[in-house]
N, C-alpha and C positions, 0 to 999 in steps of 0.2 A: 540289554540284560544288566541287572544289577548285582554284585555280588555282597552278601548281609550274613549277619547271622542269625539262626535258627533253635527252636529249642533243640535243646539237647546237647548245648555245645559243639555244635555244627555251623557250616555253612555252604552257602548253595548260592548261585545263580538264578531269579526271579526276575519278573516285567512287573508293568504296570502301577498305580498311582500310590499303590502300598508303601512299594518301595522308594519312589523316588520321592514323596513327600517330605518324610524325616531329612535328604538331604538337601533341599529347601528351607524345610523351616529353622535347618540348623544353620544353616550362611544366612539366613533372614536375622536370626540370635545375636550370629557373632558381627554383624552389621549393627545392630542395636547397642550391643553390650559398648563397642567402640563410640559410636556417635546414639549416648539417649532421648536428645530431643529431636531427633530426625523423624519424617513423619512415615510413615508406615508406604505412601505411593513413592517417596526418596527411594529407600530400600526397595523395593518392587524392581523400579529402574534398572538401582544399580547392579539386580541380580540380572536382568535381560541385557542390559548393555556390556557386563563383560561374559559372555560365556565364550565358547571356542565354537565357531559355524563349524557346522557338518552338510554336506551334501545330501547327504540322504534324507534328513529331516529338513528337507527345504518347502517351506509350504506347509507344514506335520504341525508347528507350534510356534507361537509368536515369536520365540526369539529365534528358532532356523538352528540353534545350537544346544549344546550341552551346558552343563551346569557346571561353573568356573568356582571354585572356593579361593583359592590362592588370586585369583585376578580380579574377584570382586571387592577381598580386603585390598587388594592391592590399589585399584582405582581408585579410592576413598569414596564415601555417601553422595549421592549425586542433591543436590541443592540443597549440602550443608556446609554451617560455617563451621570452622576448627578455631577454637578459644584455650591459646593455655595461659597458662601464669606462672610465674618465674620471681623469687622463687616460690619453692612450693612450702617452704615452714619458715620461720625466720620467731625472732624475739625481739620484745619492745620495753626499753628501762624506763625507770621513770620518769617524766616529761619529754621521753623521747618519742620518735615514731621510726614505723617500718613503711619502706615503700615497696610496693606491688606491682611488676611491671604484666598488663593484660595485653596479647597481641590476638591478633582477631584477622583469621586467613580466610578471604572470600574469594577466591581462585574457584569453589564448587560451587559458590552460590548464585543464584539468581537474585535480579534486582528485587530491593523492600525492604520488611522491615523487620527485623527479628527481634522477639523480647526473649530474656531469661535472665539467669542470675548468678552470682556468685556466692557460692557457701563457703563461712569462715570458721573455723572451728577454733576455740580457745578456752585456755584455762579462769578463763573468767566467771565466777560465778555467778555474774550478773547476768552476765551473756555467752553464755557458755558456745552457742551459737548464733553466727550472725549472717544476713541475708541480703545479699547488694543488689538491686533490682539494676538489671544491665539493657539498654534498648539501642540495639545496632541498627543504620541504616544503608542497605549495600547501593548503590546508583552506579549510572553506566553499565556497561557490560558487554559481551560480544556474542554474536547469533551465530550459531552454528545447525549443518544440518548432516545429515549423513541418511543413507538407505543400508538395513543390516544385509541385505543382498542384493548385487547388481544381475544379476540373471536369474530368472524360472522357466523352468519348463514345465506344460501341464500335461504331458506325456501323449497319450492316446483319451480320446474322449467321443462318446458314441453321438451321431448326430441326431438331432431332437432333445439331447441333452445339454447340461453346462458344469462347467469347474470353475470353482473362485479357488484364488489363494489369495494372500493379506502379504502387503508391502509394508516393512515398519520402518519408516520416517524418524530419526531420533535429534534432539538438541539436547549438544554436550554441551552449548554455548550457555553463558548466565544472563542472557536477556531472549524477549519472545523473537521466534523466528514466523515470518508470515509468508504463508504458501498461497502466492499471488496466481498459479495456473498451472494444470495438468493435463497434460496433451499426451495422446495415444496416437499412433500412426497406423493402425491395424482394426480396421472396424468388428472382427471377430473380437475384441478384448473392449469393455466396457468396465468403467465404475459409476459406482452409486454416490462417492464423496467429488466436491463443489469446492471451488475457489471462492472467494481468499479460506485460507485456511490458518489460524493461529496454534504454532506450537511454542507451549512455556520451556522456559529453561529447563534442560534437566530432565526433560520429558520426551514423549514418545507418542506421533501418533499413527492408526493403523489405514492402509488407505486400500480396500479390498479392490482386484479385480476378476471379473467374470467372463472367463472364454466361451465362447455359444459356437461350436462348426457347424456350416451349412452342406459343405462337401466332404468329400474323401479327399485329405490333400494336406499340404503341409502349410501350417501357418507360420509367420513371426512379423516382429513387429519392436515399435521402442515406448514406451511412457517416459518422459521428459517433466521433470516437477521442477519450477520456476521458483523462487523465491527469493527475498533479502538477503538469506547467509551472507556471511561474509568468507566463509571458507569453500561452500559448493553453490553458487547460485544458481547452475543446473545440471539436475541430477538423471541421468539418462539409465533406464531399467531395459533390459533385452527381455524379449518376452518370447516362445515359442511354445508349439503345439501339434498337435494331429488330427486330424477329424478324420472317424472311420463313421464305417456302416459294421454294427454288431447284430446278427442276428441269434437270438435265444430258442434252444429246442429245449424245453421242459422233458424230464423224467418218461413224466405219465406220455406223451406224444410220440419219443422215442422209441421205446418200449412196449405201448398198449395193446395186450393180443384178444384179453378176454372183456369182459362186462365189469367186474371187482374193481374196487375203490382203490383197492390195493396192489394192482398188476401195473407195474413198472418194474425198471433197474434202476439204481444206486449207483454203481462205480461203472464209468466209461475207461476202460482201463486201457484201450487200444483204438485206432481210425486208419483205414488205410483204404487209396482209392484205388480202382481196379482202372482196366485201359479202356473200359465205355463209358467211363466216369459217371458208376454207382461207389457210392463212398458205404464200405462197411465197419461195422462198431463191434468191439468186443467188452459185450457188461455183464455184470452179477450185482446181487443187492442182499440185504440181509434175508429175506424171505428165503422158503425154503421151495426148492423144487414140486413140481414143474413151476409154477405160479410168474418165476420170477426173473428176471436175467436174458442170458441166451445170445442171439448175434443180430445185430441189427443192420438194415441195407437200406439205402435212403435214393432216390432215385430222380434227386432233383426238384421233386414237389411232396409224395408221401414215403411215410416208413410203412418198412412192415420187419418183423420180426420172428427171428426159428428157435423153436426151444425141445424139450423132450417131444413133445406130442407130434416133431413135423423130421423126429428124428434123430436129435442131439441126444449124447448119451448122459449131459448134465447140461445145466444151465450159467453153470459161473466158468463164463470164459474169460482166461488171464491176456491172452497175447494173440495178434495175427501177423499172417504173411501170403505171401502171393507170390507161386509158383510162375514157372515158364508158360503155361496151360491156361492163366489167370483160372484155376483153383485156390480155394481159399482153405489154412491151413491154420489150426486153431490151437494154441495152448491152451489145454483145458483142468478143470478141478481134479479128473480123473486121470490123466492124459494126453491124448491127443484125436483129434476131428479133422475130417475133411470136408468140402462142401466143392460139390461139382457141378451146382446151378440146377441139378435134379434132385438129388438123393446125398445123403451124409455118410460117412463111415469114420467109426469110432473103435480107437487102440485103448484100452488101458491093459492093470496092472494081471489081468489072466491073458493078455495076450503076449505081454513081456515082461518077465518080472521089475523090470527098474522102472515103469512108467510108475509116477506117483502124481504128487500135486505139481502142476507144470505151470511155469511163471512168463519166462521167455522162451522165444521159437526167430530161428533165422533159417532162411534157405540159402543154400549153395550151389550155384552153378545152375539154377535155374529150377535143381530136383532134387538136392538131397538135403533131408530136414534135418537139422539140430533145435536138440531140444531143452530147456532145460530146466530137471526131472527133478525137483527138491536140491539132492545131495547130487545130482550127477550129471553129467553131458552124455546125452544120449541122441544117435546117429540111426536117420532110417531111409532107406536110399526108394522105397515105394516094397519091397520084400525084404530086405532084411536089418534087424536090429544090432546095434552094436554100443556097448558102454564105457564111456570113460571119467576113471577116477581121477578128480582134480585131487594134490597133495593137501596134506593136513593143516600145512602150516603151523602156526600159531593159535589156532581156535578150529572148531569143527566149523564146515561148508555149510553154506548155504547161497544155491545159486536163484538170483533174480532177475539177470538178464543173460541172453547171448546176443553176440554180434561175429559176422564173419567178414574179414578184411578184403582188398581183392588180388592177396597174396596165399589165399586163401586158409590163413590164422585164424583160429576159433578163441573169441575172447569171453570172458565171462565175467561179471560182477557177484562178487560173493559179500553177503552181512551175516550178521548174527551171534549169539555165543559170549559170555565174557568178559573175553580179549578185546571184541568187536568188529570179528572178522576178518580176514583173510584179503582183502582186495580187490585184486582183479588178477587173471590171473591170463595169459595166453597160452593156446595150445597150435602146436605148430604140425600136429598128427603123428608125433613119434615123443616129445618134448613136451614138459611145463616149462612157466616162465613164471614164476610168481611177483609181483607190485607191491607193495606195501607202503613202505615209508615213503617212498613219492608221491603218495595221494597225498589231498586234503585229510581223510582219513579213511580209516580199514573199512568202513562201511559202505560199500559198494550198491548202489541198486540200480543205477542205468547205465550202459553203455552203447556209443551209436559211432560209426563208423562216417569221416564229413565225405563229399566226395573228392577232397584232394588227399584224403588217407589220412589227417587227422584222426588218434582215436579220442572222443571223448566220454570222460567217465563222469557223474554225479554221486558223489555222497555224502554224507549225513550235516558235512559242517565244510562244506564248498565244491568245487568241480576241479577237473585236472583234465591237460591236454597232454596228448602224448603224439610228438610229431616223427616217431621213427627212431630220433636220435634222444631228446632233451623234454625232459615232463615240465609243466608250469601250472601252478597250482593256484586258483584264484578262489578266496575267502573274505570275511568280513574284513578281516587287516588290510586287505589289498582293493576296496573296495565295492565287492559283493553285494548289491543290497539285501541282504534275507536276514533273519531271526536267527532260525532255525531251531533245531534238528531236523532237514529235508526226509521225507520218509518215502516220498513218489516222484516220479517226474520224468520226461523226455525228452531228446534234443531233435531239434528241428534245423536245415539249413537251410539261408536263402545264398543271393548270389554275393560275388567279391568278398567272401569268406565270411556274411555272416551268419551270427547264429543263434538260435530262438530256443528257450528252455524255459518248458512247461508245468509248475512243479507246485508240491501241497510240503507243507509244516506245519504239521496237525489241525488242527481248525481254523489254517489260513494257508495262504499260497499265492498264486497271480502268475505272471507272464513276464520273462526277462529276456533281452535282448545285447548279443555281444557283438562290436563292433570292432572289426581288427584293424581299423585305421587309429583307433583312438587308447585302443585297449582296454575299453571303457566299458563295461558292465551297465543297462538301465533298466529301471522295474518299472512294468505298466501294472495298474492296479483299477483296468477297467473290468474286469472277468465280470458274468453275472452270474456265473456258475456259483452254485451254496457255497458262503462262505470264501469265494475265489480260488478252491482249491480245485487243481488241475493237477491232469495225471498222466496224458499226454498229448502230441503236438501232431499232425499232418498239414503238409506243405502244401493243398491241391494248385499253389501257383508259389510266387516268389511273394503275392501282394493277396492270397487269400489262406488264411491258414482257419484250418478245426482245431478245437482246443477241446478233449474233453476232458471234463470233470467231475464232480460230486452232484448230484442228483441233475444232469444236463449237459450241453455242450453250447458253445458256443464258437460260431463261423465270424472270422476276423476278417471284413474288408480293408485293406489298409492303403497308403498313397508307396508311391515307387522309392526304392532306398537304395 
């Protein structure tokens, strides 16, 4: 994100080539304005060779970094000569002369041959201007080479498919460097570029490779580029990867009840597997009842799908869970849903007054539902209803998730409003506890209990862990890889503390994965869900997760971690 200004005497935060253009072409200028007869692929260079690497844009764009304005004047024109003259005005009597001392710094340049000139200016009215034709010739020189990153990872990539990313090769040196051979030790990584290869002073070239997985499993490996340098004459690249098996369930497949072009769901907002391992979905779509939505159970080979017509009391179900009973227990548009493998029973707002639009649902102890009801946490033990007001805080409520501890603390994620919401807030069944400042921020929309009692929250502009004692807050500063503003998303655990979050920001999203040896955050951007955005995560093993998402789901086979 960029930050610019806007009409109106404003300014704001934007993406995209709009914005980063202008400060391009503006350190392209002030490269120009300093050296004018540099040639236009000079300055190119010298904007790629000084930025600052970032991690995250590894593989994203040829330079791997950000755009450096003070480091690019700094470095000076990359295969230019620097010509001053000393001095700069001087006067001449008559039959006398002025001498001119010209020095000529080829430190930047590469070997050859430069013409240009000297402009004299004087009060002569002969010659009021005069024009020294100057012809430089640079010889010798030193080869250099360098790689803008010694490590890539190409994350997760489905098999039958490939990923390239682009290795960029540079000579700071001022004579050519020749790349005599490039060896891979990893037969999953391939290129398309050929030894010898010539790179000019001053230049850059890009040498792609191409990961192809045949398995589920983990790869790595080294590329080794050989050449005359005089400062690296071999330059060894780490190379790593993943090969999964993705399988893609379409909308219309998941969903399909009737004959219409148009009868599917849209949002997979929920996946949980039962203990016969039928995996159930909880979706809605824009469409309007019955037509649309409902609860989906997949059974290893086909779906089939319950909506009004087979019983439900609406169709846009938000949330599930899974009783002591394996009953299936639904947040829903109106309330609340049961599903008992025969017949449905459905609570709303004429059976309790506080049942409203219900987002998140957890169970306790095997059988008592929390729920949670717009503005409120509401508690149903299978007979009787009970309400609890979370405090005001700072902004009015809104609750999006609950989660229950196994202290048995009721947590909830509250957005919305303002302010921006409220947090997160624990209820201890007599107590609030309200979070705030120790989030990333007041916008709360997931929260999941790990099973070592980690709780973890997601919101809007990073995640926060809260281990009993001490919150830590991990965002783009520390980081994060996301955009943002996170608006969905779920956390998933596997074994030796890690952990998988499933998440959309607005018309994008993917799959991120934390590692608590490393403490290291990493984004896989294989989704083929629309758009990548995912909404949440089920664990059906340590090495297969469902992912759903925006018009589909997608089942992750992955290697062991």
């Amino acid at each position: 994100l960029i930050v610019s200004c806007l009409p109106g005497n404003t300014y704001d935060y934007w993406s995209g080539t709009s914005m980063a253009t202008p400060h391009v072409t503006g350190v392209a200028a002030l490269l120009k304005n300093r050296n004018p007869n540099v040639s236009g692929m000079s300055i190119k260079e010298t904007i790629l060779n000084s930025v600052d690497l970032i991690d995250s844009m590894q593989g994203k764009c040829l330079s791997n970094g950000r755009l450096n304005a003070l480091k690019a004047l700094q470095s000076g024109v990359a295969g230019a000569l620097s010509i001053t003259v000393t001095p700069q005005s001087g006067s001449v009597q008559p039959g006398q002369n002025q001498v001119f001392t010209v020095t000529v710094d080829a430190n930047a340049a590469g070997g050859g041959t430069y013409n240009t000139s000297l402009s004299l200016t004087t009060n002569d009215p002969a010659k009021a201007t005069m024009l020294i034709p100057v012809t430089i010739t640079v010889t010798g020189g030193y080869r250099r080479l360098s790689a803008a990153l010694l490590t890539y990872d190409y994350g997760m990539v489905a098999n039958g498919g490939s990923k390239y990313k682009t290795i960029r090769l540079t000579n700071r040196g001022s004579s050519t460097t020749t790349i005599s051979a490039i060896n891979i030790s990893d037969s999953h990584f391939t290129t398309t570029t050929s030894a010898p290869l010539n790179v000019p002073a001053y230049c850059s070239v890009y040498v792609p490779l191409t990961y192809t997985p045949t398995a589920v499993s983990n790869n790595s490996g080294t590329v080794t580029i050989q050449s005359n340098a005089q400062d690296n004459p071999n330059i060894v690249v780490s190379l790593s990867a993943m090969g999964v098996n993705i399988t893609h369930y379409d909308r219309s497949v998941i969903a399909k009840y009737g004959n219409t072009g148009y009868d599917y769901a849209d949002y997979m907002w929920d996946i949980v597997g039962d203990s016969s391992g039928l995996i159930w979905v909880a979706t809605s779509s824009w469409g309007a009842d019955p037509e649309y939505g409902g609860l989906c159970k997949f059974n290893g080979t086909s779906w089939t799908n319950y909506r009004i017509n087979n019983g439900l009391e609406t169709n846009i179900i938000n949330g599930l869970a899974l009783d002591s009973s394996n009953n299936i227990w639904m947040a829903t548009g109106w309330g609340l849903s049961k599903y008992n493998r025969s017949q449905f029973a459905n609570w709303d707002w004429l059976d309790y007054y506080d049942l409203t639009y219900s987002k998140g649902i957890a169970i306790q102890n095997g059988s008592i539902i929390w729920l949670a009801s717009s503005r409120e946490l509401v508690r149903f033990d299978g007979t009787n209803w009970t309400t609890y007001h979370p405090p005001t805080g700072p902004d009015y409520v809104a609750i999006d998730d609950v989660a229950v501890d196994a202290a048995g603390n009721k947590w909830i994620a509250t957005y919305g409003g303002s302010a921006g919401g409220n947090g997160v807030m624990k209820f201890d069944g007599s107590n609030w506890t309200m979070y705030l400042t120790e989030l990333a921020d007041a916008n709360a929309h997931d929260i999941s209990i790990a099973p070592n009692g980690d709780v973890w929250v997601l919101s809007e502009t990073g995640v926060s862990k809260f281990d009993g004692v001490n919150w830590t807050v991990y965002n783009s500063d520390s980081g994060l890889p996301w955009e943002g503003p996170i608006f969905y998303g779920e956390f998933g655990f596997g074994p030796n503390g890690v952990v998988w979050l499933a998440y959309g920001e607005g018309w994008a999203g993917g799959l991120m994965k934390f590692d608590p040896s490393t403490g290291k955050w990493t984004k896989y951007d294989c989704l083929q869900v629309a758009y990548g955005i995912a909404f949440c995560v089920h664990m059906q093993s340590p090495t297969k997760l469902w992912i759903g998402g925006f018009m589909g789901i997608d089942v992750l086979e992955i290697p062991s971690y």
